[in-house]
N, C-alpha and C positions, 0 to 999 in steps of 0.2 A: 515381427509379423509383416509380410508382405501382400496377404488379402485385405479384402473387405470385411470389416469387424462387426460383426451382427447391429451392433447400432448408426453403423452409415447409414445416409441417407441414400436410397435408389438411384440419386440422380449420379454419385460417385461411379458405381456401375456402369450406367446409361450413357456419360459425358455429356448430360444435362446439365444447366447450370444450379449449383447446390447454394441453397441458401443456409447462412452460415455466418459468422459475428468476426470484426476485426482483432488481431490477437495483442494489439496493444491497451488502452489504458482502460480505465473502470465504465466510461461511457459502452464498451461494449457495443458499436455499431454496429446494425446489420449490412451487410452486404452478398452478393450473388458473387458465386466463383464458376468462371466458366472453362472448359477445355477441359485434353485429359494429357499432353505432354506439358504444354505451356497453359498457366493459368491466366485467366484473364480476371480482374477485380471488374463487375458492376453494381450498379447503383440496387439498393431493395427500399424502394419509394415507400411502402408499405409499415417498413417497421417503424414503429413510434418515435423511436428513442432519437435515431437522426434522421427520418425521412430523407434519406437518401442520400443523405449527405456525407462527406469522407475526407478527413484531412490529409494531406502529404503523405502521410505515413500510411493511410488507410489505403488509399491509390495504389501505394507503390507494395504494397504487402504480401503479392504474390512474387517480388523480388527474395524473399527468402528460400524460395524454392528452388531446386533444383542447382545451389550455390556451392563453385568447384570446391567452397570450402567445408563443407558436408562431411560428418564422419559416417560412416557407412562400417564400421569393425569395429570390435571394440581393442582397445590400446592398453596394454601391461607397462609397466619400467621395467626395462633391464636390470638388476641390478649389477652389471660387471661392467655397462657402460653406461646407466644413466641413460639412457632413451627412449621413449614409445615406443614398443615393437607389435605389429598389427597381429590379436589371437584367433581366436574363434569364440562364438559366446560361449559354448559348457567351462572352455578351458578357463574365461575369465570367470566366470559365476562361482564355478568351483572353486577359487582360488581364491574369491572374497569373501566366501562363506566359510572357507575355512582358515583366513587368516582373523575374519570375524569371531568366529567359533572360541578360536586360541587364546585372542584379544580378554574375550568374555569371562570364559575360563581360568582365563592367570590373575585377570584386573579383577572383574566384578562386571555385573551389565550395565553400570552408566559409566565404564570404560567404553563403549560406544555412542557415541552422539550420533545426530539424523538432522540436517538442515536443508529443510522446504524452502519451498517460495510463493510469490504472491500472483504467480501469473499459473501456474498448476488449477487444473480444473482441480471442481468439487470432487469426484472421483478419485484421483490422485491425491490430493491431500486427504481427503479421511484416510484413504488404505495406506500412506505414508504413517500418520497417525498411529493407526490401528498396528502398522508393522514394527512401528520403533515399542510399542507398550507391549504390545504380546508374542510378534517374532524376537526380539532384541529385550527384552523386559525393561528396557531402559526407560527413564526419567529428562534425558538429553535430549528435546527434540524442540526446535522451536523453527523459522522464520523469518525470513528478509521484512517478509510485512510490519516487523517489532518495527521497522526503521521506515515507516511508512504512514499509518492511521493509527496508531497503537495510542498517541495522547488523546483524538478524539475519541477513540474505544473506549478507555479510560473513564475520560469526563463525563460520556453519554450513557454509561453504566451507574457511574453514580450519581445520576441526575435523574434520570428518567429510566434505569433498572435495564435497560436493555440499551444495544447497541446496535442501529443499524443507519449506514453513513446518512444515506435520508429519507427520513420516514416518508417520504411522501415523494410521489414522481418528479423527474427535475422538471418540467413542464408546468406542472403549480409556481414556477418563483414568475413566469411569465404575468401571473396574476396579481402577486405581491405591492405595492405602494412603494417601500423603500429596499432594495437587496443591498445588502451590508456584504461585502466578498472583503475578510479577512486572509492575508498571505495566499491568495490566489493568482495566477496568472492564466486562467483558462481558456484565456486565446490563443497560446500557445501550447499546452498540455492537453485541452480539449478543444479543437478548434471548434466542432460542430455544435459544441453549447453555447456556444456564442451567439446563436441567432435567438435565446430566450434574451439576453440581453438587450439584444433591438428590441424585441418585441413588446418588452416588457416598457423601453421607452419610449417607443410610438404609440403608445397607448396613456404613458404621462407618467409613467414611475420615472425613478430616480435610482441610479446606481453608485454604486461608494464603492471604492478599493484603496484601502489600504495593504502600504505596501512601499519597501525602501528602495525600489527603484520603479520609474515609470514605465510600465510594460504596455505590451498591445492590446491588453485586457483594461488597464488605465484609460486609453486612448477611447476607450467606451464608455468609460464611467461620467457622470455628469459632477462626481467631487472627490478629491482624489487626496488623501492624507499621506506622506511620506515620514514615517516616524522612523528613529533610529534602531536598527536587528534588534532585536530581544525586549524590544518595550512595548509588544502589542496588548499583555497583559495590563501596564501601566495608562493605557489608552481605556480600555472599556470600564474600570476602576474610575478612570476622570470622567467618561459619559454616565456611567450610572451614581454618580455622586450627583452632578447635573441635575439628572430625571427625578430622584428623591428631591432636590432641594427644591426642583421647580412643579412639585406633587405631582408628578408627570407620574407617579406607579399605577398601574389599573392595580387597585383594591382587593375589587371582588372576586377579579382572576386570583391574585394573591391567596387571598382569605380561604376559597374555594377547594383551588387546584394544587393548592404548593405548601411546601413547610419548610421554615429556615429562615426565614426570609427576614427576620429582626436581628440576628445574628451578621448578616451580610449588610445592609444598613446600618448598622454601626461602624464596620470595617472601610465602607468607602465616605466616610464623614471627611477625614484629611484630605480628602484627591480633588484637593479644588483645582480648577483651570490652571494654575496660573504652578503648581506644584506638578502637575501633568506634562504641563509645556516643558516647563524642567528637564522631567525626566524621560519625555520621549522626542523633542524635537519638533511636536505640533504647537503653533500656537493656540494659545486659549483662545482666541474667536475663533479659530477651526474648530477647537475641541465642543466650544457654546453651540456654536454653527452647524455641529454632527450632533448634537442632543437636541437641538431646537427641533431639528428635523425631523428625527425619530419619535419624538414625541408629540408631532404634529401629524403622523402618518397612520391611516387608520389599521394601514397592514403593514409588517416587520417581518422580514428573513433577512436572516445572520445564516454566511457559512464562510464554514471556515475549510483551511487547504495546510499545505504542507510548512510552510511559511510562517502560519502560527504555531504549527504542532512540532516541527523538528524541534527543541528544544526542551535544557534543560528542565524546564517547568513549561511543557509544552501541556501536559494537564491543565494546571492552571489558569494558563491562557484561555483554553476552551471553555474551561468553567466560567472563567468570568465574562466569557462572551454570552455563553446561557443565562447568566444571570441576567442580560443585560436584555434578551429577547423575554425570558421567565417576566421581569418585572412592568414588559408591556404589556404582557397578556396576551403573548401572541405563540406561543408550544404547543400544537394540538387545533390548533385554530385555523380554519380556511386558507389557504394562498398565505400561511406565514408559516413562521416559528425558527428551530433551529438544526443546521445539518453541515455533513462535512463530505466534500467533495473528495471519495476516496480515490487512490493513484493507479496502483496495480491493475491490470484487467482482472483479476481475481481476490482482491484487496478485501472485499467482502466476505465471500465464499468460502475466502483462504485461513479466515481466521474466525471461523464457525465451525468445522470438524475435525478438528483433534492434529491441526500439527504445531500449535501454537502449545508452550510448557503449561498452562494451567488451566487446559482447554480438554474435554471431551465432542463429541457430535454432538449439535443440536447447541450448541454456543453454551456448554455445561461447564460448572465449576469442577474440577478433578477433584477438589477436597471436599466436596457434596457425597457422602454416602448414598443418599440414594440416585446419585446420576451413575455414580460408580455401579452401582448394583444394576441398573439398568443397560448399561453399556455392556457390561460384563455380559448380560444374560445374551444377546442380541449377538456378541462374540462368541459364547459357548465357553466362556473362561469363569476361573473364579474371581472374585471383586476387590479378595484378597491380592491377587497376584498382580493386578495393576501398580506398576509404581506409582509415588504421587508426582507434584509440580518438581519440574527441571528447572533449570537455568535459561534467562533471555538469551534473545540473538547475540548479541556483542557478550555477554556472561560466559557464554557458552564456548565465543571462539578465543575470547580472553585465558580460558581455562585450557585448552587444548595444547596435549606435551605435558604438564603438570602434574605435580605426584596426585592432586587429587580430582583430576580432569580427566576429562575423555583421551585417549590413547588411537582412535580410529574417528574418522568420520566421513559420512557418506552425503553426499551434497543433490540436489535436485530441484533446480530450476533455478538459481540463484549464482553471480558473479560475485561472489563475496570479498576476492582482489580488489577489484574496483569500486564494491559498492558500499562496503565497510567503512565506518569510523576511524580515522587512524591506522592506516590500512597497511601501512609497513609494517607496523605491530602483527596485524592480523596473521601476513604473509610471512613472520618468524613465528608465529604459533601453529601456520599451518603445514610448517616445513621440520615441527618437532613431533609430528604424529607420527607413530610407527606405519598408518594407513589412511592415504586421504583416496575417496571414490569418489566419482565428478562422473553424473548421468550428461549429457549435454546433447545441441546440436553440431555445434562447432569445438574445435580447441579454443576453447575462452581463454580468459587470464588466469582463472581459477584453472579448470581442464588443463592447463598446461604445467599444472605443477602437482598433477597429481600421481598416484600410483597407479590406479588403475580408470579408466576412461572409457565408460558405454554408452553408445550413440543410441539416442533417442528420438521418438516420432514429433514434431512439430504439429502443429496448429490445424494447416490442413490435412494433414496423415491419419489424423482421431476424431473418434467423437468423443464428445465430452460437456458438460454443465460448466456455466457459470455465473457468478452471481452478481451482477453491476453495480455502481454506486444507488443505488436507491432501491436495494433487495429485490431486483426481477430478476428471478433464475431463467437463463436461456440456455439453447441449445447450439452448441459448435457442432457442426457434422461434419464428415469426411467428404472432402473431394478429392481428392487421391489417393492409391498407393502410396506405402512408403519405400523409401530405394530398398534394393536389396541387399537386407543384413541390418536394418533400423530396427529398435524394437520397441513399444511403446514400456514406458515406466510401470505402467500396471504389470507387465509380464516381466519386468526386472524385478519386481517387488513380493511372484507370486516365485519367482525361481529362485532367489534367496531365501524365501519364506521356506517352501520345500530341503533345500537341502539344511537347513539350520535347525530340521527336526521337527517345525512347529506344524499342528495339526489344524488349526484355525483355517478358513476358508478366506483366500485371496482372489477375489477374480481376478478372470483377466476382460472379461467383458463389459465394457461400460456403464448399458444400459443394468446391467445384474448389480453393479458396484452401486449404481445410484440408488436403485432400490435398497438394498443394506444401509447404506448413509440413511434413506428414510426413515428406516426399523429404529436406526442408531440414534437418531433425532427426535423422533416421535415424543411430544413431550414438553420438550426445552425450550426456550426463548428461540430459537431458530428452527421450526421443527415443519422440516418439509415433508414431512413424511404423506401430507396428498397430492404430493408435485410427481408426476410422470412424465416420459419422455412426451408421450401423445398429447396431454393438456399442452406440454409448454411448446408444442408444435402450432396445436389447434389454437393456443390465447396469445401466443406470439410472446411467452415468457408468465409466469406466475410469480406473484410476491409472496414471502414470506412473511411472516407464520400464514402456514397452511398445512393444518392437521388435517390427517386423515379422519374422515366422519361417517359416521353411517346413511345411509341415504345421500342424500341431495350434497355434491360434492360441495365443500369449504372454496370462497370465492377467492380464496388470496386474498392479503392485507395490502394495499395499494398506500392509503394511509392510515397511520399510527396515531393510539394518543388522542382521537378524537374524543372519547369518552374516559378516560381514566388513562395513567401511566404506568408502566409495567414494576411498580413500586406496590410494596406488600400492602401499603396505604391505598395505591391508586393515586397519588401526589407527588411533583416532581418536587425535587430536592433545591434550593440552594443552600452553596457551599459557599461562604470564606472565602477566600484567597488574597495573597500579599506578594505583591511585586517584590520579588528579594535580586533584581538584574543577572545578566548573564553568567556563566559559570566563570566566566575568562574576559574578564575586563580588558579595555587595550588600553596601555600603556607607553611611557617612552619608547620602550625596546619593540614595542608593536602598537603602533599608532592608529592603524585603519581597523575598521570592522571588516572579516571576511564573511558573504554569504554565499553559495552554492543553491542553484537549481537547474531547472531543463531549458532547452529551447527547443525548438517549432521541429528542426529536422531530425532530431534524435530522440531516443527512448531507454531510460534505466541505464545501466552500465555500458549500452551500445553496441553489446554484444550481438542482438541481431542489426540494429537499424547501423550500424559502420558498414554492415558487408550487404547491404539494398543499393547497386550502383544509382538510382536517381535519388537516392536522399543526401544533403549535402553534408559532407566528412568536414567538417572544418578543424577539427582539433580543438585542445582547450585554448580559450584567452583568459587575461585578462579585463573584465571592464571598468573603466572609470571615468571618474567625474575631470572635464576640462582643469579644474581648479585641483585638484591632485597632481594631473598628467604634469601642469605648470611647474609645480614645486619640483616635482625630480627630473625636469626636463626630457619628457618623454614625449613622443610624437606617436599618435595613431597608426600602429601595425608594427612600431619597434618593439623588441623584446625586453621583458622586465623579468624580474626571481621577486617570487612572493615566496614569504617564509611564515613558519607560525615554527610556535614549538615544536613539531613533531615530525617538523620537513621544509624542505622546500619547492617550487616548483616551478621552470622555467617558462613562459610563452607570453605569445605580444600581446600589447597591450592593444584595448579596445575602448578609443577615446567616446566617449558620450552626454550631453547632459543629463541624460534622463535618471543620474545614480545620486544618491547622497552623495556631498564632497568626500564626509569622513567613512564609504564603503568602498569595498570594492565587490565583484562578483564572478566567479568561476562557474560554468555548467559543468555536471559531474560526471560526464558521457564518456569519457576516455581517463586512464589509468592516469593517476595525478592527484587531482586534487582533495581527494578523501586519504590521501595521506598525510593531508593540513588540516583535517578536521578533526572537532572535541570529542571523545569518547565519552564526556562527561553526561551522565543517564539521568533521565525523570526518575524522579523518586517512586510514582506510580507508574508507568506506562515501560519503564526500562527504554524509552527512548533515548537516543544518544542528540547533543548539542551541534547535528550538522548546519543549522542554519546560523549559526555565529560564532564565531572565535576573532583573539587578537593577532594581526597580523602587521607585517611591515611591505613595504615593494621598494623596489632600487631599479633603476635603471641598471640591464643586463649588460 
């Protein structure tokens, strides 16, 4: 599609400047787009969330536009030479639908998988959803976001019965006494949250970040604990032993609001100081030092990031951080409680309507008969025909080529080359599919190893919902055209759907898609069903739950939990948990801990933020500690090969104090080092062990 899509905004038409949200992380900044060949990013002082404010990435984000590297046709394989060769759309449509068709037919329909992503508006992931269950009948459908919030999703499900990253606007932690930032670096992920952090200390709170290397986000903090990868569970076990010993529990909250709570109290009886220091690296006057404090603070928020979630028992970890907020008395409660800074720009949104395996719209259990039955009706299908739960993210592409795995799969919005676990693995399971389909903007890592390859509308080319870390659904609008021969994924989705036979209704119109998602939702822990294009225009974003009501519209839920938890009780839960250490101890043969995250000028695989000429390309390094670099004789900017089991990976080293001695750290921005990472999964969340594995380095 090369028009204006009934839900643009006027000003796209006009060359007014459109106001419209940044397409990178969960913050979801607003910003103005101005021009109509060249876009110009300015400031929207107005919206809440960053008052105007824009990191690096935000600034330079009309650099995605217009980039020679743009696919504009969509791309087949030869098969006599192995090459992309540029077709026409019916020719490729036709040609996926019916090697789809054949797939189905000879395998069975979860001989076809469908992998989403976590930056896909709300739009496109339901009707993704909706396509893999009722065009494809398939059970195979999941999501990069597995590999993203899936352990806080997890924990905050069975804590508090619902999932939404934070119940209450990021703006309340400005209010907060003590913020606790578990495995956060949000000065450089989010830059523009950063100014709650001032805020919050010019007024006399107190910030903590933990965390195994001292980041820019550290640099703000007023205490700062560095405990060794994979022991942040082993840390909130030693403050909440603390808080009980030194009767620091609020009671009444307890007694009240919560149930479990003598079962977890017995569990952290062993986690004295001094057995904590042990086994994370903090000493026990830091560990005394962070309980004294918490318990001396009339307001607590704990949030948690990726840091503590990527892991093996990255549930866990979360749980026991709730516990730890639960037993102040602070869940539900004014300027406190507990939440997790979600990643994706649609981190939220993306794993609330049906592209996640054990997900319906409206954040529904698939194996709920009456979500099924309801969904069902809203589609005009029987309830019967729904498959149930599929396969995780990494489950799914582990099984791909296999006699009892998907045989095709069709990819959207996601680098799964570079962003995967293990990812050589990945890339010989994606290279045994009789059919892999890669929607994209560019030829990505993934896109380049595909069969067939359809270029897709970006960011500014659509409108579209999305939902931020703290449940306010806003609106993306178009300020441009898309080039000629782009097509947005909703009309890739309704033109498979058509040829495949299926009778079911796909729009291709945004604002019409939204509304269905509402229908589809109406109901369920996530149920937007009173959210309209116009409200989230006119309130600048609505929060969810917000059912549709008769009369006097439903105000949006801003905050959660203030009166009761979405627990059959109305009572949060706590849970148990036991530090059992990471999945992959280091050893002789692998001596250092490896961790992986972002920095400041990249985003996700890098897939868009490489090709933005002012963001900086640096490539992967290594980082480490002075007192590592010593031992192998390695000097800042020489090359090293770090190895893990599952690979190796060559690039210079990046000397530092600010690391553990015994870590090192890779950002994951470029193909590399998710070929050195653990595949090994949460038992709850199917999360994979990116944040820690054992590794070695040599001087290259």
């Amino acid at each position: 599609m090369t028009g204006t899509p009934r839900g643009a905004s006027p000003g796209a038409a006009a060359g007014t400047a459109v106001e419209t949200h940044c397409p990178y992380c969960s913050l979801q900044c607003g910003m103005r787009l101005a021009g109509r060949r060249t876009l110009e990013v300015r400031p929207w002082e107005e919206f809440a969330v960053n008052e105007g404010g824009l990191c690096r990435k935000g600034w330079t984000a009309a650099g995605l536009t217009g980039h020679r590297e743009r696919l504009t046709t969509p791309l087949v394989r030869d098969r006599a030479t192995g090459e992309l060769r540029p077709v026409g759309w019916e020719a490729a449509l036709d040609l996926v639908a019916e090697r789809l068709g054949t797939i189905r037919d000879t395998h069975g329909n979860d001989a076809v998988g469908v992998f989403g992503g976590g930056g896909l508006t709300n739009e496109k992931a339901y009707l993704l959803g909706k396509f893999a269950r009722v065009a494809l009948g398939t059970s195979q459908v999941d999501y990069n976001g597995r590999w993203c919030m899936s352990s806080a999703a997890s924990a905050a499900n069975r804590a508090f019965g619902v999932d939404r990253g934070l119940p209450f606007p990021l703006a309340d932690v400005e209010q907060t006494d003590v913020l606790v930032l578990v495995g956060s670096n949000l000065a450089e992920t989010m830059p523009p949250a950063a100014r709650h952090l001032d805020r919050l200390r010019a007024r006399g709170g107190r910030v903590v970040v933990i965390d195994p290397r001292r980041t820019p986000t550290a640099d703000r903090a007023d205490v700062f604990l560095q405990p060794v990868p994979g022991t942040d569970l082993a840390l909130a076990l030693g403050v909440l032993h603390l808080l009980v010993a030194g009767g620091h529990v609020a009671e009444e909250y307890v007694d009240s609001r919560t149930s479990g709570f003598e079962a977890v109290r017995d569990s952290v009886a062993s986690w004295w100081p001094e057995r904590t220091e042990r086994v994370t690296g903090v000493a026990a006057t830091e560990v005394r030092a962070l309980a004294d404090l918490l318990a001396g603070a009339p307001k607590v928020t704990v949030l948690t990031a990726r840091g503590a979630e990527q892991h093996a028992q990255g549930s866990d970890t979360v749980l026991a951080w709730i516990n730890v907020a639960l037993a102040l008395g602070m869940c539900g409660e004014p300027h406190a409680g507990y939440g997790c800074l979600t990643g994706q720009g649609n981190g939220q949104g993306g794993r609330e309507h049906g592209q996640k395996a054990d997900q319906l719209p409206g954040y529904r259990s698939i194996t709920d008969p009456a979500a099924r039955a309801h969904v069902a009706g809203v589609w005009g299908v029987d309830p019967d025909s729904l498959p149930g739960a599929g396969r995780s993210a990494y489950e799914l592409l582990d099984a791909l080529g296999t006699p009892t795995g998907p045989r095709a799969l069709l990819v959207h919005g996601s680098n799964i080359a570079v962003s995967a676990p293990n990812a050589s693995h990945v890339v010989d399971r994606l290279a045994a599919l009789d059919l892999l389909v890669v929607c994209d903007l560019v030829l990505s890592e993934t896109a380049a190893l595909a069969d067939v390859v359809l270029p897709v509308t970006q960011w500014s080319e659509e409108t579209g919902t999305m939902t931020n870390l703290e449940g306010r659904v806003v609106l993306r609008r178009q300020a441009r055209s898309a080039p000629e021969g782009v097509r947005s994924d909703l009309d890739v989705l309704a033109g498979l759907a058509e040829r495949l036979g299926c009778t079911a209704a796909f729009p291709t119109d945004p604002e019409e898609a939204f509304a269905e998602l509402g229908r589809a939702s109406a109901g369920g822990p996530a149920d937007y069903s009173g959210i309209t294009y116009d409200r989230i225009t006119a309130e600048q974003g609505v929060f969810w739950p917000c059912p549709a009501t008769p009369g006097e519209a439903h105000p949006g839920t801003p905050r959660m939990f203030t009166d009761r938890f979405a627990t059959p009780d109305g009572r949060a839960r706590f849970l148990a948990v036991e530090h059992r250490g990471t999945a992959e101890p280091v050893d002789a043969g692998f001596p250092v801990h490896l961790t992986t995250g972002r920095v400041l000028g990249q985003y996700q695989s890098g897939a868009q933020t490489r090709r933005v000429r002012d963001l900086p390309d640096t490539g992967p390094f290594v980082e480490m500690h002075p007192m590592l670099a010593a031992r192998l004789g390695v000097a800042d900017g020489l090359p090293v090969t770090l190895s893990t089991r599952r690979g190796e990976l060559r690039a210079p080293a990046r000397v530092v104090a600010t690391i553990r001695p015994d870590t090192v750290f890779v950002p994951f921005h470029w193909l590399g080092v998710n070929r050195l990472t653990n595949d090994a999964l949460d038992p709850a969340s199917r999360m994979p062990e990116f944040k820690v594995c054992a590794a070695s380095v040599v001087a290259a």
